[in-house]
C-alpha positions in Angstrom: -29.4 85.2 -12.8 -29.0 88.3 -10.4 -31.5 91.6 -10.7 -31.7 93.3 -14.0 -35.1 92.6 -14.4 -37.0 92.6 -17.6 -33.9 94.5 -19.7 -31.4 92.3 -17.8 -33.2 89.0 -19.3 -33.3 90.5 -22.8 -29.8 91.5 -22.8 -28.9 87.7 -21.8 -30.9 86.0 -24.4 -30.0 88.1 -27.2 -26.3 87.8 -26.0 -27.0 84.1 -25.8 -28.1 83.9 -29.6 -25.0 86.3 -30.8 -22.8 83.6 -29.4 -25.0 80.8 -30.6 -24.9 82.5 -34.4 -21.0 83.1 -33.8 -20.6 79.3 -33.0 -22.5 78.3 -36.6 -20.7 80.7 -38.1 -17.2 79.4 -37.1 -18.3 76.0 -37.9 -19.6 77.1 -41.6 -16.2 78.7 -41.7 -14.1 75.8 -40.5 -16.2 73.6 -42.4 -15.5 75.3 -45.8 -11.7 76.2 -45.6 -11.4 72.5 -44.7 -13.3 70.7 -47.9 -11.7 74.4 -49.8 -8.6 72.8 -48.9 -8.6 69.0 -49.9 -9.8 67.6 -46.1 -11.6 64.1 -46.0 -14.8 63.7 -44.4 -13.0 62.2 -41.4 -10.5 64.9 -41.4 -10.2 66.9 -37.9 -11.3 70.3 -39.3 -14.4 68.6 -40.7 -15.3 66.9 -37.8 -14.7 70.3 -35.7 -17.0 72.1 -37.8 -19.8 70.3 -37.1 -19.0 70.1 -33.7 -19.5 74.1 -33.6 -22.6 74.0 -36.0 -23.9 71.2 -33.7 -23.5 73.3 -30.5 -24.6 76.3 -31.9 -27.7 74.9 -33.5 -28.3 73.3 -30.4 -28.4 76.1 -28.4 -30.3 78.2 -30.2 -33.3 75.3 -30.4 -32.7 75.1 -26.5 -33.3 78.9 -26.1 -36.1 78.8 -28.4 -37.8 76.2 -26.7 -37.6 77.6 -23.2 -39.0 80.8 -24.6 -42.6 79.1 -24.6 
C-alpha cells in the first residue's frame, strides 16, 4: 500500500469489510431467490451462493485476524 498513512489504512480496511459484507449479502440473496424458486441443493444458484458467503466470510476472518 502507497502513503496515506494512518487515515489511508482505515479507509482500506473498512472499504475491505464493505465489500466483504456485500459479498455475504449477494450470497444470502442468491441463496434465497434460488431455494424461493424450487432450486435443488446441487442447483448452480445454490452452489453460487455459498461460494459468495464462503468468500465473504472468509475474508472478513482473514482481516480480522491480521488486525492482532
Amino acid at each position: 500500500m502507497s502513503g496515506g498513512g494512518p487515515r489511508g489504512e482505515r479507509v482500506y480496511k473498512g472499504a475491505v469489510r464493505v465489500f466483504s459484507l456485500t459479498f455475504v449479502a449477494v450470497g444470502l440473496i442468491v441463496l434465497v431467490v434460488t431455494l424461493a424458486n424450487g432450486g435443488g441443493v446441487a442447483s448452480v444458484g445454490v452452489l453460487m451462493g455459498l461460494a459468495f458467503l464462503a468468500v465473504g466470510a472468509g475474508r472478513l476472518w482473514i482481516g480480522s485476524r491480521m488486525e492482532r
